[in-house]
N, CA, C and O atoms as a Tinker XYZ file with bonds, in Angstrom:
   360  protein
     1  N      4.557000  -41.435000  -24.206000    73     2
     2  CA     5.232000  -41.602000  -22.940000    64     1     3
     3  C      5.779000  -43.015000  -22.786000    63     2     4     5
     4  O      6.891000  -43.227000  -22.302000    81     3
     5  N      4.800000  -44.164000  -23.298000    73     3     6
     6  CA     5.910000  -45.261000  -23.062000    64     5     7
     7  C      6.756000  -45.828000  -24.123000    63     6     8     9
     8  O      7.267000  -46.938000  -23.977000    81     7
     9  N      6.957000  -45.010000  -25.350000    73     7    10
    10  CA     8.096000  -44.784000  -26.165000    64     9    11
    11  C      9.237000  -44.649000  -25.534000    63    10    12    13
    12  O     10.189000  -45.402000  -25.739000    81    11
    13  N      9.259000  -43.573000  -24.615000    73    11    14
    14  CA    10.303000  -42.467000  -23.924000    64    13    15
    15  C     10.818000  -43.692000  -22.615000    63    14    16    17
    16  O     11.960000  -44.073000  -22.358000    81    15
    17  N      9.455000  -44.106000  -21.936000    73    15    18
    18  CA     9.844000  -44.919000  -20.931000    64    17    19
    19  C     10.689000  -45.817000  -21.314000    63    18    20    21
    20  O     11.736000  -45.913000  -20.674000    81    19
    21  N     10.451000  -46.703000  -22.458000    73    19    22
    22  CA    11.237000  -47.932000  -22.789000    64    21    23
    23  C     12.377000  -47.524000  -23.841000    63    22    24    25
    24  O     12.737000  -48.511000  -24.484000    81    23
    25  N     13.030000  -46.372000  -24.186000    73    23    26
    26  CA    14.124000  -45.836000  -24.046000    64    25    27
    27  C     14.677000  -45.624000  -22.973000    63    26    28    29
    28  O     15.834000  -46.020000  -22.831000    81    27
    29  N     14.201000  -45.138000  -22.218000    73    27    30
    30  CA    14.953000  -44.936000  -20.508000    64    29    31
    31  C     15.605000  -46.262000  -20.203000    63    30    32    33
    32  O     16.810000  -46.421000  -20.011000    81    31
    33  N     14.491000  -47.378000  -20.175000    73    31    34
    34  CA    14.753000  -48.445000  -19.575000    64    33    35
    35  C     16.170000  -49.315000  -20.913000    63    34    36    37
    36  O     17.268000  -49.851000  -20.757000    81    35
    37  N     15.630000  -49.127000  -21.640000    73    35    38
    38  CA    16.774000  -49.491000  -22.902000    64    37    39
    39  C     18.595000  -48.758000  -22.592000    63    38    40    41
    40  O     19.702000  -49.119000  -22.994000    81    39
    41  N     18.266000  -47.948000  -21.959000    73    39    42
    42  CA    19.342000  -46.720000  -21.510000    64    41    43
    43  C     20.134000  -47.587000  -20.662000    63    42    44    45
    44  O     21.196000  -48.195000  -20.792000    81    43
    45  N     19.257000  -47.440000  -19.739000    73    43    46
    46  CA    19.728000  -47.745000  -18.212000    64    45    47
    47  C     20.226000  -49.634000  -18.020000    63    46    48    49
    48  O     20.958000  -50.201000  -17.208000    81    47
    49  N     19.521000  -50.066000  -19.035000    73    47    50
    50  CA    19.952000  -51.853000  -19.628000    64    49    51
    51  C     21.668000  -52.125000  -20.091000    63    50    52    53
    52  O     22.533000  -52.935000  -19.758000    81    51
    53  N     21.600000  -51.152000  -20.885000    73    51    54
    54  CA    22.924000  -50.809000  -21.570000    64    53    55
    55  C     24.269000  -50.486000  -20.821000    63    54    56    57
    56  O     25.442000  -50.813000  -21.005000    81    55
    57  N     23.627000  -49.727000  -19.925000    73    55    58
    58  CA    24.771000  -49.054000  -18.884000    64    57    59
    59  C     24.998000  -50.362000  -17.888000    63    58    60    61
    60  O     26.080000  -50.819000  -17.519000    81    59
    61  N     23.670000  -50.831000  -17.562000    73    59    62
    62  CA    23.811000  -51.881000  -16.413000    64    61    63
    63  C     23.089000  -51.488000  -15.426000    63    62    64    65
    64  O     23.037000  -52.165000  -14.399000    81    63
    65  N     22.480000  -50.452000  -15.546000    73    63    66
    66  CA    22.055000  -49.993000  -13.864000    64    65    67
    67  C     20.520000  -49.767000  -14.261000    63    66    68    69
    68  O     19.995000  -48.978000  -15.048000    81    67
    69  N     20.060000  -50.640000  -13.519000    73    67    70
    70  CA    18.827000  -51.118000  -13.853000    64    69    71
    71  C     18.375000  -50.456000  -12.110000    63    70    72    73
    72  O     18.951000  -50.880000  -11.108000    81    71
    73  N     17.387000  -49.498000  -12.059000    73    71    74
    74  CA    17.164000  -48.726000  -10.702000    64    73    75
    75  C     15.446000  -49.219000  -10.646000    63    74    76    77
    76  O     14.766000  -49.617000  -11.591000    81    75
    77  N     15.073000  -49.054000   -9.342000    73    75    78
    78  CA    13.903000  -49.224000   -9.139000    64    77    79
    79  C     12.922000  -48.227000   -9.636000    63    78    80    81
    80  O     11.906000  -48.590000  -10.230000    81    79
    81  N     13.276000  -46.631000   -9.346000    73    79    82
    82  CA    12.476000  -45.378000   -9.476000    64    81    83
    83  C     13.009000  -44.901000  -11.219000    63    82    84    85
    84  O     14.145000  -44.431000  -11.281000    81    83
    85  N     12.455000  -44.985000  -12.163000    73    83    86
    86  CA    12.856000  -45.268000  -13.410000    64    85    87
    87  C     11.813000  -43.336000  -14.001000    63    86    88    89
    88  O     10.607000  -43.092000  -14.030000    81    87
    89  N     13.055000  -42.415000  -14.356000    73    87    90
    90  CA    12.559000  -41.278000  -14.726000    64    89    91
    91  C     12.950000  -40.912000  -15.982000    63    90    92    93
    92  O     14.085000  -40.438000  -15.962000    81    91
    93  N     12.348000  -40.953000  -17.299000    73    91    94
    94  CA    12.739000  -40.530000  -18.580000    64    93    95
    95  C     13.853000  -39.361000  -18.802000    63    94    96    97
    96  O     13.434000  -38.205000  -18.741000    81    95
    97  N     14.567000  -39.469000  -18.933000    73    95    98
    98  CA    15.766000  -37.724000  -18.832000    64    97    99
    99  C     14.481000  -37.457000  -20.347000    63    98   100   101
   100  O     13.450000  -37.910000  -20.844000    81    99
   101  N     16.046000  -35.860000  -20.571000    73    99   102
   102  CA    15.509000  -35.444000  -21.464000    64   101   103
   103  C     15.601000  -35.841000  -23.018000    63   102   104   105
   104  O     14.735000  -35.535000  -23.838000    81   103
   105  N     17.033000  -36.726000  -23.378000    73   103   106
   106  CA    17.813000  -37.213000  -24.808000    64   105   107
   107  C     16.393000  -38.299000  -24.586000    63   106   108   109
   108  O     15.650000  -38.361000  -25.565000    81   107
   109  N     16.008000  -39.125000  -23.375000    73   107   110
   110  CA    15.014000  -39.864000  -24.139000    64   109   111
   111  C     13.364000  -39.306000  -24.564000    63   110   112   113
   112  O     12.808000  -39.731000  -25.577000    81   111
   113  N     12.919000  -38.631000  -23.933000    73   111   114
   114  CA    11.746000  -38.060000  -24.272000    64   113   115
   115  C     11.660000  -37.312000  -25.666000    63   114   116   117
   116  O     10.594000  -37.205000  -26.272000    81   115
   117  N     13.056000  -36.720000  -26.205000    73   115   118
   118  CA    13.143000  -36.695000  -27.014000    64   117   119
   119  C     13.743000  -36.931000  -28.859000    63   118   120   121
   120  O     13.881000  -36.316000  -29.917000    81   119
   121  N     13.891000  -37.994000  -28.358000    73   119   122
   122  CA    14.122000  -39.386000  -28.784000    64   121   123
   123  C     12.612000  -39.601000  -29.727000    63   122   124   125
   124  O     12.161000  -39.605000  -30.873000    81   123
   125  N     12.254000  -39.768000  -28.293000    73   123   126
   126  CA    10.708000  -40.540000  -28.327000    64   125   127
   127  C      9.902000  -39.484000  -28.993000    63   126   128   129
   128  O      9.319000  -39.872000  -30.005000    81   127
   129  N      9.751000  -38.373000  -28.698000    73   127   130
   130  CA     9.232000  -37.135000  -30.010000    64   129   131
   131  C      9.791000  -37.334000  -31.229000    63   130   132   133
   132  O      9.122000  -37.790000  -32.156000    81   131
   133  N     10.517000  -37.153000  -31.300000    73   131   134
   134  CA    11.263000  -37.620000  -32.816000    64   133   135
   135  C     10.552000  -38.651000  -33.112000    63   134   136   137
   136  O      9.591000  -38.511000  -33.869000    81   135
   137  N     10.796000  -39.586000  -32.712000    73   135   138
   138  CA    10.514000  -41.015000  -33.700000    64   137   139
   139  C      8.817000  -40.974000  -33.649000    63   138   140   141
   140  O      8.118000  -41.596000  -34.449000    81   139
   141  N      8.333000  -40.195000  -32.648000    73   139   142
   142  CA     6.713000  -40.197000  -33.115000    64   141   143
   143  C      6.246000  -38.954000  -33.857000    63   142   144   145
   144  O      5.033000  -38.896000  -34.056000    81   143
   145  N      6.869000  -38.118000  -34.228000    73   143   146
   146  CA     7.007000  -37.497000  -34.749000    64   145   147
   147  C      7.057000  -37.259000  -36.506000    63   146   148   149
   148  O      6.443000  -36.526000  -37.282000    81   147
   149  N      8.170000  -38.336000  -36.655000    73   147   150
   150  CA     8.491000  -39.463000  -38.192000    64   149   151
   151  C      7.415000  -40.027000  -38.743000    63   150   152   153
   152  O      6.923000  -39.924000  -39.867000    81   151
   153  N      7.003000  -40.878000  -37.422000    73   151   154
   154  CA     6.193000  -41.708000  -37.789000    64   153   155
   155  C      4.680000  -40.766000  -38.429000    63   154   156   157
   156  O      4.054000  -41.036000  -39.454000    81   155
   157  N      4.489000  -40.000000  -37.763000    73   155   158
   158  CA     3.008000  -39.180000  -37.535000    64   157   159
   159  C      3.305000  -38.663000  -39.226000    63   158   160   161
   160  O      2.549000  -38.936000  -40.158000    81   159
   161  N      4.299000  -38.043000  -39.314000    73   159   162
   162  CA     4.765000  -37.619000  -40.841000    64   161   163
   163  C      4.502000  -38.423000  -41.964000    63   162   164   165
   164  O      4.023000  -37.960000  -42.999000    81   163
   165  N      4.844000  -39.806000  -41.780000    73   163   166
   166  CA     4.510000  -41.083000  -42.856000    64   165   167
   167  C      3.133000  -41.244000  -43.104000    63   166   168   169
   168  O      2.511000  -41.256000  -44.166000    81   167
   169  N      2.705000  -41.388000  -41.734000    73   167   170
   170  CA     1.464000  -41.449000  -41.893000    64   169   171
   171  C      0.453000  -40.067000  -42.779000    63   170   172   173
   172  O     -0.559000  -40.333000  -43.428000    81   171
   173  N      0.873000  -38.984000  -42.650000    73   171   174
   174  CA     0.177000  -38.137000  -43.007000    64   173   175
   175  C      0.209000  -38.134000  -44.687000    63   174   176   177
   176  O     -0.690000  -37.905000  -45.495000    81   175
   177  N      1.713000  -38.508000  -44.885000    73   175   178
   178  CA     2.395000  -38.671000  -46.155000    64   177   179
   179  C      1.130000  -40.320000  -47.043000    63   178   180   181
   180  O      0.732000  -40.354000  -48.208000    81   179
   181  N      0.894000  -41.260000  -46.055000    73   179   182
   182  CA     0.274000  -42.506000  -46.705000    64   181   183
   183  C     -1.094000  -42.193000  -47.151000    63   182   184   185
   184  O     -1.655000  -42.479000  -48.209000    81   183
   185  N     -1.546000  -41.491000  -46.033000    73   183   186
   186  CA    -2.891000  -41.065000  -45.922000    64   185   187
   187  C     -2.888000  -39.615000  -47.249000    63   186   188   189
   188  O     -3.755000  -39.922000  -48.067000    81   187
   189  N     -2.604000  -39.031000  -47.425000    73   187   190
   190  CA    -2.233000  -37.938000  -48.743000    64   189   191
   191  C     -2.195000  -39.257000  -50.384000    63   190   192   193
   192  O     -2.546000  -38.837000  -51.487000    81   191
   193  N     -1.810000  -40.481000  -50.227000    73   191   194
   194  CA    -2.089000  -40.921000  -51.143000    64   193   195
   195  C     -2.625000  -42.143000  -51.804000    63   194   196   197
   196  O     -2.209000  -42.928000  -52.656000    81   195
   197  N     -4.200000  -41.950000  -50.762000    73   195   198
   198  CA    -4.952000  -42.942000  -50.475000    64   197   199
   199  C     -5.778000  -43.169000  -51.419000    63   198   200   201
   200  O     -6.439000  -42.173000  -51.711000    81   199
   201  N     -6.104000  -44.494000  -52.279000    73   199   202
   202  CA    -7.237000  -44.060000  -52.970000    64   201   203
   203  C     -8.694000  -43.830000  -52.638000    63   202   204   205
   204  O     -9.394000  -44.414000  -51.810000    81   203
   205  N     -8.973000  -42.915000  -53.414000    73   203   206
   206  CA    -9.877000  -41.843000  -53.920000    64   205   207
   207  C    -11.601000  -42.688000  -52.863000    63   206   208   209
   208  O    -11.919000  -43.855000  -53.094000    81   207
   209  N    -12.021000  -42.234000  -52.327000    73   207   210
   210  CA   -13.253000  -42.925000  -51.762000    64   209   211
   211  C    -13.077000  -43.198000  -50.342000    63   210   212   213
   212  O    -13.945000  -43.219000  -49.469000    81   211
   213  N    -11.682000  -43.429000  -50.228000    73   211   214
   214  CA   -11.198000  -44.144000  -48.851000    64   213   215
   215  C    -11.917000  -42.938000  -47.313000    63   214   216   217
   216  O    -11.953000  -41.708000  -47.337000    81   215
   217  N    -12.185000  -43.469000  -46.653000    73   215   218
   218  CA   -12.772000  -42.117000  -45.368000    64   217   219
   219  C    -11.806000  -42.608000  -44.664000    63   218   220   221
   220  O    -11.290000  -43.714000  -44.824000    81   219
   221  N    -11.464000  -41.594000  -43.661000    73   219   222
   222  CA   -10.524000  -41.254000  -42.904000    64   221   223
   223  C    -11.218000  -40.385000  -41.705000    63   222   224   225
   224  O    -11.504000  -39.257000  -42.106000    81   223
   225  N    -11.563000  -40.618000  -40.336000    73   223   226
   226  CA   -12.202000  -39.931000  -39.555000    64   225   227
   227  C    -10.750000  -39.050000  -38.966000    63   226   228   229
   228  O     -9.955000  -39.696000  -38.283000    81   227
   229  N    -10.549000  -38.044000  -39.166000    73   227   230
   230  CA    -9.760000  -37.090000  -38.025000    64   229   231
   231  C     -9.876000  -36.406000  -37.924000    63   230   232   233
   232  O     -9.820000  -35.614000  -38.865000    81   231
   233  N    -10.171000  -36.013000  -36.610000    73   231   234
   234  CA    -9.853000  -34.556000  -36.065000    64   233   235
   235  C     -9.489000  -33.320000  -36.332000    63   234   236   237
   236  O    -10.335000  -32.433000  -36.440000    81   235
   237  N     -8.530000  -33.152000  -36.437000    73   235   238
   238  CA    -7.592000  -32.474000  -36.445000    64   237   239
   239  C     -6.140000  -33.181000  -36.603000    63   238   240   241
   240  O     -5.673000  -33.802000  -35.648000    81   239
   241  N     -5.416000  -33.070000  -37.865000    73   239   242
   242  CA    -4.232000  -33.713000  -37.944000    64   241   243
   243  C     -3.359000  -33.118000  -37.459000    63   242   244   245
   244  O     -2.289000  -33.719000  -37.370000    81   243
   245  N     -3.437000  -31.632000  -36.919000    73   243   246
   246  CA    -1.986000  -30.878000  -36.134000    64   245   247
   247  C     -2.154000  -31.254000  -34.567000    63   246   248   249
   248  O     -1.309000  -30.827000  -33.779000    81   247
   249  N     -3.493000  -32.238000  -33.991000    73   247   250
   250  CA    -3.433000  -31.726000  -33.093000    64   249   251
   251  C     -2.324000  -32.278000  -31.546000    63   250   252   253
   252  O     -2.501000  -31.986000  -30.363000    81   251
   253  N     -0.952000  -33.345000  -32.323000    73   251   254
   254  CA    -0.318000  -33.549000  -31.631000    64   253   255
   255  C      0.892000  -32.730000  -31.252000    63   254   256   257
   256  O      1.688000  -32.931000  -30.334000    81   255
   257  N      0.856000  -31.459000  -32.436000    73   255   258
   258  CA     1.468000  -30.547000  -32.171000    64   257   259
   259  C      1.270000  -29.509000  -31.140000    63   258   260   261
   260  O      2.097000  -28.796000  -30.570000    81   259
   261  N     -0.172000  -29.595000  -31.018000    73   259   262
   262  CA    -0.924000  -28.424000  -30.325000    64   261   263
   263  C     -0.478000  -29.082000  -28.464000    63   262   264   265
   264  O      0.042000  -28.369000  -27.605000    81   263
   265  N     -0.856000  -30.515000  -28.280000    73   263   266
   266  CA    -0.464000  -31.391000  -27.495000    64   265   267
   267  C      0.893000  -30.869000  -26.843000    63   266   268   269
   268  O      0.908000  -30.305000  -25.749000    81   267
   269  N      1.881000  -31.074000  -27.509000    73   267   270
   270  CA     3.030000  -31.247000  -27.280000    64   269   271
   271  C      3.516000  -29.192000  -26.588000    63   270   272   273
   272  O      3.789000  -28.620000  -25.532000    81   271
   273  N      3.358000  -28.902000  -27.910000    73   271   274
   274  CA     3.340000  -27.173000  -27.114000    64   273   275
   275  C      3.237000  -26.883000  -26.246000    63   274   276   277
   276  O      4.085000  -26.181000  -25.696000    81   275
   277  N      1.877000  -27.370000  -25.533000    73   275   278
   278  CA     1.169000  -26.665000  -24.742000    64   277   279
   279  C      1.302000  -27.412000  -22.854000    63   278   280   281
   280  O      0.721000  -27.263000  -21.779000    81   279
   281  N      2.603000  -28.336000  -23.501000    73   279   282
   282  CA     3.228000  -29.505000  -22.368000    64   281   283
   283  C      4.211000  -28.331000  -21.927000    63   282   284   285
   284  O      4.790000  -27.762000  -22.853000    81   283
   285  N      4.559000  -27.753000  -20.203000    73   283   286
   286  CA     5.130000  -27.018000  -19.810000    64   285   287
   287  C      6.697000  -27.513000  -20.164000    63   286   288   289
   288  O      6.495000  -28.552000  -20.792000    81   287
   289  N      8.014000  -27.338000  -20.101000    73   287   290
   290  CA     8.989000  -27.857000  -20.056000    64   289   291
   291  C      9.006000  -29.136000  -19.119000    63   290   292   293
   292  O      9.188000  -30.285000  -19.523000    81   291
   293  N      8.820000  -28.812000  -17.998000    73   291   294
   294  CA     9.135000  -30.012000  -17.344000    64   293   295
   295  C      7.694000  -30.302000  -16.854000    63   294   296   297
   296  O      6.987000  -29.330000  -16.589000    81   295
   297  N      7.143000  -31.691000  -16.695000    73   295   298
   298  CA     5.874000  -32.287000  -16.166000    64   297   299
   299  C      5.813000  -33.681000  -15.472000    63   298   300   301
   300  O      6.802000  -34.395000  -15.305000    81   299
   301  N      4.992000  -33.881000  -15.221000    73   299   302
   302  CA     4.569000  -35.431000  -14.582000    64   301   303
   303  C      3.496000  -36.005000  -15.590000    63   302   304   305
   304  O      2.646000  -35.348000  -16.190000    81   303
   305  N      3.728000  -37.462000  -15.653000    73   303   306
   306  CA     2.632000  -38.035000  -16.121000    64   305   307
   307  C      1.579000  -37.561000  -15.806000    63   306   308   309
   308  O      1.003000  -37.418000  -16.884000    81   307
   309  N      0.878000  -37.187000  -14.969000    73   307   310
   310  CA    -0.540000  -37.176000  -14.586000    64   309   311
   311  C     -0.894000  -35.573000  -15.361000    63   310   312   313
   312  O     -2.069000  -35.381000  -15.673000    81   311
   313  N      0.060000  -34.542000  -15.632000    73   311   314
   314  CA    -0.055000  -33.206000  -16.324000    64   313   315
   315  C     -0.172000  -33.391000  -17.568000    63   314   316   317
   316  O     -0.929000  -32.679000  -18.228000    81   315
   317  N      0.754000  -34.655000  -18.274000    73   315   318
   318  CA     0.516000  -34.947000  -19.619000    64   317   319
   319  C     -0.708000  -35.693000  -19.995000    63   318   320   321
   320  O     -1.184000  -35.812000  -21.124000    81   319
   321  N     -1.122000  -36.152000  -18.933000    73   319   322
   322  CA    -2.754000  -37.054000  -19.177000    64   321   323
   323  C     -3.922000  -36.042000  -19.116000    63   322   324   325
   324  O     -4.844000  -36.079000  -19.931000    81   323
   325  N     -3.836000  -35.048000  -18.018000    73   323   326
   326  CA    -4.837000  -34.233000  -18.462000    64   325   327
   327  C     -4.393000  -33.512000  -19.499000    63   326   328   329
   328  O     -5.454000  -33.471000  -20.122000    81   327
   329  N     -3.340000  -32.676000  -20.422000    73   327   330
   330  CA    -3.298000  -32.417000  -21.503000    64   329   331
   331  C     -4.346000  -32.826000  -22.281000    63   330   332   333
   332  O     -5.335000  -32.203000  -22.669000    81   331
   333  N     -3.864000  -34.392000  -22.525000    73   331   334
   334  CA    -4.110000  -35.215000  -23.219000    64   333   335
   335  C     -6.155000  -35.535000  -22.967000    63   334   336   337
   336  O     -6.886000  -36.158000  -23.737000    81   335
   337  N     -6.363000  -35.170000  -22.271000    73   335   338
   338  CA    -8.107000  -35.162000  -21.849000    64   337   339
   339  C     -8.206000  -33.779000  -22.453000    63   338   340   341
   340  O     -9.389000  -33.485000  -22.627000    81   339
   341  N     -7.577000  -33.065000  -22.738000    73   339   342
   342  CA    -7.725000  -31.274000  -22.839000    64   341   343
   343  C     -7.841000  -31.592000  -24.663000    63   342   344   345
   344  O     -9.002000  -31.278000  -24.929000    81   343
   345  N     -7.397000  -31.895000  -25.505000    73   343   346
   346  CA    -7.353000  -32.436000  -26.958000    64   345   347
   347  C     -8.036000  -33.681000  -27.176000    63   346   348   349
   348  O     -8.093000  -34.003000  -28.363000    81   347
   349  N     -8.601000  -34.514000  -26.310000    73   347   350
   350  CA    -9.249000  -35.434000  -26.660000    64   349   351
   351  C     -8.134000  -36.231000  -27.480000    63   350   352   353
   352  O     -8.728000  -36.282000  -28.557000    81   351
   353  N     -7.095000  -36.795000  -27.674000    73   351   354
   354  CA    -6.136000  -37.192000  -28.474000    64   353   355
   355  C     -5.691000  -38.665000  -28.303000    63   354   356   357
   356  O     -5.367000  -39.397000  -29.239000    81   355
   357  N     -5.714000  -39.000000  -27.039000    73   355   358
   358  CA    -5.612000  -40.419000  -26.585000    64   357   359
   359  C     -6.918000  -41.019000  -25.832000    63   358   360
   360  O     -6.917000  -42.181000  -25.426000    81   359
């Protein structure tokens, strides 16, 4: 979420219109999926070729997928935080 936020605000810098009540559209939220998205990929990709001994505590490695799914189309921060208490993830 504050990926997405500071795209918004990066947005709205650009244009000039810098507003008090600051709401992520949708090109940035998903933006911000994407690029955490990439990233989560590399990582899975670094971690796949770790040497041999190395521990790695996780969970569940899909479970930001499961996260993200199970986010209605449209929400409020406070819906994505309990998600996010619902996966234990953050």
């Amino acid at each position: 979420m504050h990926l997405g936020m500071t795209l918004t605000r990066a947005r709205q810098a650009k244009r000039g219109e810098i507003a008090s009540g600051v709401y992520c559209d949708d090109s940035d939220f998903s933006r911000s999926i994407y690029i955490v998205l990439c990233c989560y990929e590399h990582v899975r990709l670094l971690m796949s070729v770790a040497p041999t001994g190395t521990t790695w505590y996780i969970k569940d490695i899909n479970i930001i997928y499961l996260f993200i799914d199970d986010l209605p189309e449209r929400f409020t921060t406070e819906e994505a935080l309990k998600a996010d208490d619902i996966y234990g993830y953050g």
